[in-house]
SEBA-478678 format. One record per residue (C-alpha): z, x, y. Coordinates in steps of 0.02 Angstrom, whole numbers, padded with zeros to 5 digits, always signed. Example, Ala and Ser with C-alpha at 12.3 -4.5 7.8 and 13.67 -1.06 7.14 Angstrom:
residues 2
+00390+00615-00225+00357+00684-00053
//
This chain:
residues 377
-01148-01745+00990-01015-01696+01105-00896-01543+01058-01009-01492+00919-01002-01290+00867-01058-01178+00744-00890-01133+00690-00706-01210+00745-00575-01081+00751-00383-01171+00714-00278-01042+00795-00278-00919+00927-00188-00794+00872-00265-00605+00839-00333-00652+00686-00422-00798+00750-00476-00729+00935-00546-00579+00835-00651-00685+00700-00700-00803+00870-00774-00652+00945-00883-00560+00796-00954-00737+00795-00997-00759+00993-01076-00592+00975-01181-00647+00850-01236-00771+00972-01144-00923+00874-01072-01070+00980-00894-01057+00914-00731-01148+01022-00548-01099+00962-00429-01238+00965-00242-01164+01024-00089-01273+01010-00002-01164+01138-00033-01185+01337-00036-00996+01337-00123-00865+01196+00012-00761+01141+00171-00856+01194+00346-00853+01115+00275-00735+00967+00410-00658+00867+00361-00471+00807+00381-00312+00818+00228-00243+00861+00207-00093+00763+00020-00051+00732-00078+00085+00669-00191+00247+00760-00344+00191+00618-00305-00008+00664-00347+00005+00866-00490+00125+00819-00567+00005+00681-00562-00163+00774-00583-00097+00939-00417-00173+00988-00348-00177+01207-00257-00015+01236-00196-00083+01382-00064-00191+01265+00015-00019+01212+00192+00000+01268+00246+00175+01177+00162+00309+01057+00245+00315+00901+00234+00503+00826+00378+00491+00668+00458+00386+00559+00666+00428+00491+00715+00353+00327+00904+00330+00329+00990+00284+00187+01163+00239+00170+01269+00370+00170+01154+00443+00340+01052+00527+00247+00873+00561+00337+00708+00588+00267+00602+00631+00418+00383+00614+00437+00334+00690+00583+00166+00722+00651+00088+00796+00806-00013+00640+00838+00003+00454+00855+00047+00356+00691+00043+00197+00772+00089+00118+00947+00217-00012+00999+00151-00147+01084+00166-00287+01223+00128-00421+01077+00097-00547+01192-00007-00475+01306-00108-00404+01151-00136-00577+01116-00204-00642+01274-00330-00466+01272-00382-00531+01098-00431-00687+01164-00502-00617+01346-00627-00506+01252-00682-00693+01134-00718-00774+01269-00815-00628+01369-00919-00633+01217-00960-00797+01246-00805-00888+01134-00715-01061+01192-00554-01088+01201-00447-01252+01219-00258-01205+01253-00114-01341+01221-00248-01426+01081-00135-01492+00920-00267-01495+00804-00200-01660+00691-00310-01685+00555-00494-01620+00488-00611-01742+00407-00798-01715+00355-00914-01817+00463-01097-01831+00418-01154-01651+00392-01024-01594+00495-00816-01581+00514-00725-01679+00629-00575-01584+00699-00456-01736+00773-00343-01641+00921-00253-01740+01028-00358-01899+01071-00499-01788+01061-00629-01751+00928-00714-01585+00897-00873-01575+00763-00917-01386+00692-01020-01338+00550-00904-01226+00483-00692-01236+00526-00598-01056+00507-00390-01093+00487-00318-00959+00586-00136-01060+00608-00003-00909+00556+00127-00965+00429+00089-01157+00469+00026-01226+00315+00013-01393+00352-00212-01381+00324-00178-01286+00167-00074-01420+00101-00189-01554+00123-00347-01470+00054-00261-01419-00098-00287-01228-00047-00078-01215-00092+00051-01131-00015+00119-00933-00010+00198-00935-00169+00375-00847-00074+00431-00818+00113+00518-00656+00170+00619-00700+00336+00640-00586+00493+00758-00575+00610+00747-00467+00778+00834-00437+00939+00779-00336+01084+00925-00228+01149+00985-00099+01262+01069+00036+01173+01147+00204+01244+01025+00349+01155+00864+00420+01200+00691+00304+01187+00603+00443+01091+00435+00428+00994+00522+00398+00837+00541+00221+00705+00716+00233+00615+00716+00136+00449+00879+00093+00363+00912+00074+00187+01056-00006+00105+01134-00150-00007+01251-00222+00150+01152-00234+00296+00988-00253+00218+00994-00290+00043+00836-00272-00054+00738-00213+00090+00738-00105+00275+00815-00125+00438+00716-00030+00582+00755+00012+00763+00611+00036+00859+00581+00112+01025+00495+00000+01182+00559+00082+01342+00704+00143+01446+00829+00102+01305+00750-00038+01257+00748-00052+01060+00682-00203+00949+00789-00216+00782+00783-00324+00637+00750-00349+00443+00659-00422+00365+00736-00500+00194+00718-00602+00032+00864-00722+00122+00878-00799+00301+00953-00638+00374+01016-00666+00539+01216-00620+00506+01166-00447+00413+01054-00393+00565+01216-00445+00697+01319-00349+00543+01192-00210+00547+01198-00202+00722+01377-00195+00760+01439-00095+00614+01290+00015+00575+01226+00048+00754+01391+00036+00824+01335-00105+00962+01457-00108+01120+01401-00249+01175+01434-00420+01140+01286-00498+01011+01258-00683+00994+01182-00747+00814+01089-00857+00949+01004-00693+01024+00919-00659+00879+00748-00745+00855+00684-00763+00666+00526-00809+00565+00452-00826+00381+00330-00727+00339+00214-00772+00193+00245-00667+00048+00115-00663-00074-00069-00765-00019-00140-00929-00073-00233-00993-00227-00372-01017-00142-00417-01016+00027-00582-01064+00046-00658-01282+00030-00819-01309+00064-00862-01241+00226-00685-01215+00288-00609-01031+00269-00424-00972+00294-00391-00821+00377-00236-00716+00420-00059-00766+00389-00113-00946+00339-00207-00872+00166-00061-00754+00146-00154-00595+00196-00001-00502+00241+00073-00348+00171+00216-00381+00060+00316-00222+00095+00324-00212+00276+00266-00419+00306+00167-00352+00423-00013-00448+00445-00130-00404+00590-00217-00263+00497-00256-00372+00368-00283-00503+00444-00413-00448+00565-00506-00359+00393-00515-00494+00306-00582-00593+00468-00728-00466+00433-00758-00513+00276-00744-00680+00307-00884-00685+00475-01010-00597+00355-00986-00776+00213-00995-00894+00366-01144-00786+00434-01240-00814+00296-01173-00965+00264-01227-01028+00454-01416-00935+00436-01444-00953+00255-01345-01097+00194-01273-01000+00055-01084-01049-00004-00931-00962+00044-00865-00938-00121-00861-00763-00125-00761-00760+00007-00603-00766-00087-00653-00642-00208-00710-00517-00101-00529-00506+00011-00433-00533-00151-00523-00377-00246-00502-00263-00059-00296-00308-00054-00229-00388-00233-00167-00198-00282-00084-00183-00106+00009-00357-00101+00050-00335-00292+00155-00174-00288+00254-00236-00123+00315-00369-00224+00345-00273-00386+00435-00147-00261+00542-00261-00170+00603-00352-00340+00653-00186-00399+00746-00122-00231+00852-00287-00241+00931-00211-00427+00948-00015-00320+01118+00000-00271+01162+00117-00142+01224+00266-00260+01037+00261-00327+00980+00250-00150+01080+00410-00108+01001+00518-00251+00835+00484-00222+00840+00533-00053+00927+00704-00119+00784+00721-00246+00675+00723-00105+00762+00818-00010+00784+00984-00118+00605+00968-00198+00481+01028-00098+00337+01027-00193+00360+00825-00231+00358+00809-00041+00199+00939-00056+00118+00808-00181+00173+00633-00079+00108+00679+00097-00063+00643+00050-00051+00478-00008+00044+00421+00161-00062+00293+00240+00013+00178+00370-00117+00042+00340-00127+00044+00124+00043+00089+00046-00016+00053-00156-00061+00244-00193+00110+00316-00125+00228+00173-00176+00143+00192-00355+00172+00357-00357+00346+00353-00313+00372+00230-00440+00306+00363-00598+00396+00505-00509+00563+00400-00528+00527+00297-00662+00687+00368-00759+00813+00366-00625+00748+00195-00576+00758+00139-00750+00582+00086-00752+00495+00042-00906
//
């Protein structure tokens, strides 16, 4: 049979390159079907990833634009709440070009891919499922959906939908200060209500900036921008490029022998949105089901347990924590970053539950520590 694989991949993003290449180098025939003429194209994000995140997954250094060493809480009034240590946090990164490494590395390890493929429709076939792209037909044992926040598989295999979106909005800018090793994060009801605005550094006074909000945001990041930055320039609402971002996963996301991964099951942290370190775990998880799946014909079922039990504490507090910051005004804002402030030994208590990857254990604990001045019952 012509195009037949172990395992179709439905996406090309990291996610998907990633779980392509675990299964080349376990010597499966796998092919990865990518809408886009180019891996990594038009992608809107802001590229923040963790020190543990490149060491665990092996991911390109060479993608890595800037060394990020602190993060500044600001809240409304200008307070700052500074973390600063004397190694990386995390890096910035050339997203795009992170993409096409991704993919480089799949298909040194033996991976196919098939740019500017619209996968269309998936249909079992005999023992098999037939992928329809484009006039042509692809036939795999076992079909990963890697597709990002297009749910369009999900939908018609009854998997569901993200039960809410957050929405982003970022523009890249020039601003007149220093490009230091530093992420700012802004708090406060008018410019971000309910959530964060950051500023982060890429090079030569080149700053990305955006929020990312319960509402489509673009006019309080341009607000932000001009009023809390204090923007000289001239900013179009048609400069800034915007997304939704799954907030909370799927009810299921495996059928058969066809797993979601990524973004498209939801796997995406719901107080920062960010997904590609959970994402690429969960693509872990999911090439040890489909490797005993493809040697031992055993059902993937477990699948959705197993990622559920590792991240249902993390994606449950980011969305008990952002319905409670959209009832914070900013006076409350204001005295809990005074409480912090003047109280050394909380801060003495908190720094070992900082973890840029897993925020459950500090966000829980800041919620006990102000349970009374958040009103918290």
């Amino acid at each position: 049979m012509k195009n037949l694989y172990d395992v179709l991949v439905i996406g090309g993003g990291p996610v998907g390159s990633y779980a392509a290449r675990l299964l080349a180098e376990k010597g499966f025939t796998v092919c990865v079907l990518e809408q886009k003429e180019k891996v990594g194209e038009g992608v809107i994000c802001t590229g923040v990833i963790s020190k543990e995140c490149f060491e665990k997954f092996g991911l390109p250094r060479e993608a890595i634009l800037k060394e990020i060493k602190s993060l500044i809480f600001i809240s409304p009034n200008d307070q700052h709440l500074e973390y600063i240590v004397p190694y990386p946090l995390a890096y910035v990164i050339n997203r795009e070009l992170f993409d096409h490494l991704l993919a480089a590395q799949a298909q040194k390890s033996g991976a196919q891919f098939k740019l500017g493929v619209y996968a269309r429709e998936i249909t079992e076939h005999k023992r098999y499922y037939r992928v329809t792209a484009d006039g042509n037909e692809f036939y795999a044992k076992f079909v990963i959906i890697a597709t990002g926040v297009n749910y369009r598989f999900q939908k018609r295999l009854g998997l569901g939908t993200p039960p809410r979106f957050l929405y982003g909005s970022q523009v890249v800018l020039h601003q007149k200060k220093d490009v230091d090793s530093n992420i700012e994060i802004y708090l406060g009801q008018r410019y971000c209500p309910g959530s964060f605005a950051w500023v982060v550094p890429v090079d030569k006074n080149l700053f990305r900036i955006g929020t990312i909000l319960s509402i489509k945001g673009k006019e309080y990041l341009k607000r932000f921008i001009e009023e809390r930055l204090g923007y000289d320039g001239v900013l179009m609402t048609q400069q800034i490029e915007s997304k939704s971002i799954a907030h909370g996963a799927l009810k299921r996301s495996v059928q058969g022998k066809i797993l979601v991964v990524g973004e498209a099951a939801g796997q995406v942290k719901t107080t920062t949105g960010g997904g590609i370190f959970t994402g690429l775990l969960c693509a872990e998880i999911a090439i040890d089901y489909l490797t005993s799946g493809l040697k031992y014909g055993k059902p993937l079922d477990e699948y959705d347990v197993t990622w559920r039990s590792l991240l249902s504490v993390e994606l449950d507090i980011g969305r008990r924590i952002r319905s409670l910051a959209s009832k914070i005004n900013d006076k409350t804002i204001e005295r809990l970053f005074s409480f912090v402030k003047h109280n050394r030994f909380w801060i003495d208590l908190v720094l070992p539950k900082i973890n840029f990857d897993f925020h459950s254990d500090l966000l829980n604990f800041c919620l006990k520590s102000f349970s009374h001045l958040l009103k918290i019952t």
